[in-house]
Every structure is written in structure tokens, then in C-alpha cells.
C-alpha positions, 0 to 999 in steps of 0.5 A: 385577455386581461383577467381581474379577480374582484374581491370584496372585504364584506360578507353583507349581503346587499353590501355596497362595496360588493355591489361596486365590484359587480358594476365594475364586472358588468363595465369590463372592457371587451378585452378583459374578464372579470371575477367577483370572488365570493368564497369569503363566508367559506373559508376557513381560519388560517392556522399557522403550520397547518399542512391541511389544505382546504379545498376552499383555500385550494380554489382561492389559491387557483383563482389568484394564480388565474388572474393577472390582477386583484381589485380589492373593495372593504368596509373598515371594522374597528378601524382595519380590515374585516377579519375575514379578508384579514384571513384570506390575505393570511392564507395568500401570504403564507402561501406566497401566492401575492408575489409579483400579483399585481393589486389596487383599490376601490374606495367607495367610503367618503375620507377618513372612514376606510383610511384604517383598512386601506392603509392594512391592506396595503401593509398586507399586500406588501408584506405578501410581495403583491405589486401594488398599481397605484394609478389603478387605485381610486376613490369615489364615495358612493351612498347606499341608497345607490345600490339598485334591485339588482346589486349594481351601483346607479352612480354615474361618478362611480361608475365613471370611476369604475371605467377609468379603473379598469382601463388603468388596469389594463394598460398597466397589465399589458405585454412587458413592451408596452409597460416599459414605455415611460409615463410621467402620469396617468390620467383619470376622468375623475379625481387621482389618488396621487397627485404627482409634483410638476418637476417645472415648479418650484417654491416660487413659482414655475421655474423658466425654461 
């Protein structure tokens, strides 16, 4: 059983990139278990030296090491992250509880509107030796008004997007023997993130066989 630990940047009540992660919850796979972190508001600041160890960093600490992958989702204050989820990487890197954690992205913001906080994030996460899985990273702008009464996303791209999502995860979460399996690329039902180059193509044209 995959375990994905689903952390949002925002403390918004209502807010649209919590909302797409609890529809990514309720589109899990049978084979998989999803987490919505929601510890964010409780902790406390990082201080650096600090050998106190809080029993609300204790539990994100535990929930990390729990889980085989993170799905993250932020908004971009002041174009980066949220000092929030800035202070809960903070206490993940000086714990060393991101190496080797494997990690992606949801966007939900239309381009050029998160580009600041998702370049932070992955900048923090390498930092921490998280292992970022960039075929698992995706974009799929959705407008506010799509979060229903019960704080799921009625989107059918997103949640579209949010299936593929997971099931990139899974694949590339599962046994060592599986993983070691080349694949030239992964693909999606919806837009890829990164487009890799046809190696058959050249600048004039598709080279012959």
C-alpha cells in the first residue's frame, strides 16, 4: 500500500489548493492511502539550535517518515512561499527528515501566478535531499468558484489531472524492480510538465533511420 502525505501552503479556510488535495484524497487508488496534513496553523517557529522538540513537529516528523511520498499544493505570497510552509520545510531539512523522500507538485494557479513559490519549493526540497518526481508534477488552473460545499474541487480537468497524478506516483513509488525499468516518457491525459525532445528530430527535420 502506496502512502502519500498531501500537504497544502495555505492556512485559508476554504482554500483552493486544500480543497484539490482532499479531491486528490477522495480519487486515491485502491492501492494507495492518502493523508491531508493539516497541522500547518499549530506549528511552531523553527529556531535554529533549538534542541526542544515540540510534539507538533514530533507528529509532522512521524507522518513524513510514514509516508513514501509528498504531494505538495501552495498559493505564492509575495511572490514565494507562504512563511508557513516555508517553516515547516524548515523544520523537515534541519531534521534531515526529506532525504531520499520522494516529492511533486500540484499547481492549480493559471501560469506566471505560482511560478515564484514553486521555484522555492523546489529549491527547499533539494536543498533538504527530497527526490523530487518530476513526471508526477503537473498544472491544471482551476477557478475558485469551483470549490463546492463540501471542499472538493468539481472540475472534471483537475480532477482528471489529479487521477493521472496519482497514478504517476504510484508507479514510480513502486518495488525497486519495477522502477528500474526504463521509460523514455510518462505520459498524462492531460498537459505534461516537461516535454522531453524526440532524440529522432533534428533541427531540420526528422533525422532518417
Amino acid at each position: 500500500m502506496t502512502r502519500i502525505l498531501l500537504i497544502s501552503g495555505s492556512t485559508r479556510e476554504g482554500s483552493l489548493h486544500t480543497s484539490a488535495l482532499r479531491t486528490a484524497a477522495r480519487l486515491a487508488p485502491e492501492d494507495m492511502t492518502t493523508i491531508l496534513y493539516e497541522g500547518l496553523r499549530a506549528l511552531p517557529a523553527f529556531v535554529p539550535g533549538d534542541p526542544a522538540l515540540p510534539a507538533a513537529v514530533a507528529d509532522l516528523r512521524r507522518a513524513v517518515e510514514e509516508a513514501d511520498g509528498l504531494l505538495f499544493s501552495t498559493p505564492a505570497y509575495a511572490g514565494s512561499l507562504p512563511g508557513t510552509l516555508k517553516n515547516l520545510l524548515d523544520w523537515l531539512v534541519a531534521g534531515g527528515d526529506l532525504v531520499g523522500k520522494a516529492a511533486a507538485w500540484l499547481s492549480v494557479a493559471p501560469p506566471g501566478e505560482d511560478d515564484g513559490a514553486r521555484a522555492t519549493l523546489e529549491t527547499v526540497l533539494t536543498h533538504g535531499s527530497a527526490r523530487i518526481l518530476r513526471a508526477a508534477c503537473i498544472r491544471t488552473p482551476v477557478s475558485p468558484e469551483a470549490v463546492d460545499a463540501e471542499g472538493l474541487v468539481d472540475d472534471p480537468r483537475l480532477r482528471l489531472a489529479l487521477t493521472d497524478t496519482l497514478r504517476a506516483l504510484g508507479r514510480l513509488l513502486a518495488p525497486q524492480q519495477q522502477r528500474d525499468q526504463p521509460s523514455w516518457q510518462t505520459y498524462s491525459s492531460v498537459y505534461p510538465v516537461v516535454l522531453r525532445r524526440d532524440p529522432t528530430v533534428t533541427r531540420h527535420g526528422r533525422a532518417p533511420y
